[in-house]
C-alpha positions in Angstrom: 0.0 0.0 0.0 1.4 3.1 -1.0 2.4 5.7 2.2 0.1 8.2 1.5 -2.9 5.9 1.1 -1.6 4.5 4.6 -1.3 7.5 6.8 -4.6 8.8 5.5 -6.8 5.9 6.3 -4.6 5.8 9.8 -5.5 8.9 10.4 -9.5 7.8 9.2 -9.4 5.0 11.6 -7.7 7.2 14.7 -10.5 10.1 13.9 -13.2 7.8 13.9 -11.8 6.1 17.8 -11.0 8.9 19.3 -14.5 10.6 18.5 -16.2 7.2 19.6 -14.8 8.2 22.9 -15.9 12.0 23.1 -19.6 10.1 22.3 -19.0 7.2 24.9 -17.5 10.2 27.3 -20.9 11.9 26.5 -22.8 9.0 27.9 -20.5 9.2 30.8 -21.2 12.8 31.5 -25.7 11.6 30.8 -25.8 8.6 32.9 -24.2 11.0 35.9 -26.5 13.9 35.5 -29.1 11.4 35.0 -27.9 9.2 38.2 -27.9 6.1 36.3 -25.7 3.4 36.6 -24.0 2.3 33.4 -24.3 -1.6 33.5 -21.3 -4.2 33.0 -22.9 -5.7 30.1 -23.5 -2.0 28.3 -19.7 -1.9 28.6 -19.1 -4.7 27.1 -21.7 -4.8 24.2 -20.0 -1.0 23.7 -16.4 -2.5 22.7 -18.3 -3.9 19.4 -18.8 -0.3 18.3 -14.7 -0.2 18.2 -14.1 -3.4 16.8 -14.9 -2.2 12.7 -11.6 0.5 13.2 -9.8 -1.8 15.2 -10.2 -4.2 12.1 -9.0 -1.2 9.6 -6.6 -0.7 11.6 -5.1 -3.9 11.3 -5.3 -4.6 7.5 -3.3 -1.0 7.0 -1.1 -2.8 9.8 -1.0 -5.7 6.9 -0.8 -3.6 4.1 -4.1 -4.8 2.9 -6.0 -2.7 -0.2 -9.1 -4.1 1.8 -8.2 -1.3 4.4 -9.8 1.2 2.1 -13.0 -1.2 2.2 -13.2 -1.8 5.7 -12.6 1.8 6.5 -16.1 2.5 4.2 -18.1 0.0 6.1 -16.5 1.5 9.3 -17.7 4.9 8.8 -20.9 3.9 7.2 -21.7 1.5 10.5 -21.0 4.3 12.9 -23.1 7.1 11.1 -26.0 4.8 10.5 -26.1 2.8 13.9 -25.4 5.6 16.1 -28.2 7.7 14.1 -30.4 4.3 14.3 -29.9 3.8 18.3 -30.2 7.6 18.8 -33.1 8.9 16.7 -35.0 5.7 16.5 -34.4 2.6 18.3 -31.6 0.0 18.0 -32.4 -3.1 16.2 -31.0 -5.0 19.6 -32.4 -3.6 22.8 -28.9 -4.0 24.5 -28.2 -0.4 25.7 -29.5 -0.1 28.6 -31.3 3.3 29.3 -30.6 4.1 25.9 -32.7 1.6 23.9 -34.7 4.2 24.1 -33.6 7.3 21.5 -32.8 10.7 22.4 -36.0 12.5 22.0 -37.5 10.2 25.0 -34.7 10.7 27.2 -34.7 14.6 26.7 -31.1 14.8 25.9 -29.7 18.3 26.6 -27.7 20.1 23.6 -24.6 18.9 24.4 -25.8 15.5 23.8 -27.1 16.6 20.3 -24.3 17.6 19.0 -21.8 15.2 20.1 -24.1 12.8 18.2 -24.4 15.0 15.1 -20.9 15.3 15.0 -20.4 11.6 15.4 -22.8 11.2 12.4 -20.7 13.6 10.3 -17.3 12.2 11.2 -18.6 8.8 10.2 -19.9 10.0 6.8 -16.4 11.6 6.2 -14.5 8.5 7.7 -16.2 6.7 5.1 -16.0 9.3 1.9 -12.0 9.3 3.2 -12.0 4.8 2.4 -13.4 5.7 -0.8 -11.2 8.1 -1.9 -8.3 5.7 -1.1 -10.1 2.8 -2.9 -10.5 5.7 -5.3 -6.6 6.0 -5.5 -5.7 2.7 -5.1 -7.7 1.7 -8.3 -5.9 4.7 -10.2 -2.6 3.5 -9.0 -3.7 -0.2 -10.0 -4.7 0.7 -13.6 -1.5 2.7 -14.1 0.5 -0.2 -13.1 -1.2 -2.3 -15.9 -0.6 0.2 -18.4 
């Protein structure tokens, strides 16, 4: 995989983690203000919302074209599930207090736009493994030329 194509979908990958956080800090900061009691098995059901990067993360590790791809699907998973869970309902009720969506629990502004931002930065993670894939196919053709 060529260096360039690398560090960008690192840095895809790295984005996408570190704003997971800011959301599950987020949750953090609601369950306090809401005196709720996070539950052992919402922690651990939450480490599956890290795994998708985790995995891009290890193809670029590999030098893996597929980076590009799974870096798509990651983005694409985080924007749609996190939109699903918040503004809707998850498809699996395992979230504790929030199986149910935002508008129910009356979550504050703060709330709102760490999620909003979390959509967008999952849209772009994604539109960033396409432009790689986007690159990579470029590179590809010019190599058969």
């Amino acid at each position: 995989m060529e260096k360039q194509n690398k560090k960008t979908l690192i840095w895809a990958n790295i984005i996408m983690i570190v704003m997971i956080v800011i959301h599950d800090t987020d949750h953090v900061r609601q369950a306090s203000c809401w005196d709720y009691t996070i539950p052992l098995s919402v922690w651990l059901v939450n480490i599956s919302v890290y795994t998708p990067s985790l995995i891009a993360l290890f193809l670029i590790s590999k030098n893996k074209n597929s980076a590009a791809i799974a870096t798509v699907i990651n983005g694409l998973l985080v924007a749609a599930a996190f939109a699903e869970v918040h503004l809707w309902r998850p498809t699996f009720p395992v979230w504790g207090i929030w199986n149910s969506n935002f508008f129910k629990l009356g979550a504050d502004s703060i709330s709102w736009t760490v999620l909003a931002v979390t959509i967008f930065v999952g849209v772009g993670v994604s539109l960033t493994g396409n432009y790689v894939r986007g690159r990579i196919s470029v590179m590809e053709k010019l190599n058969h030329e």
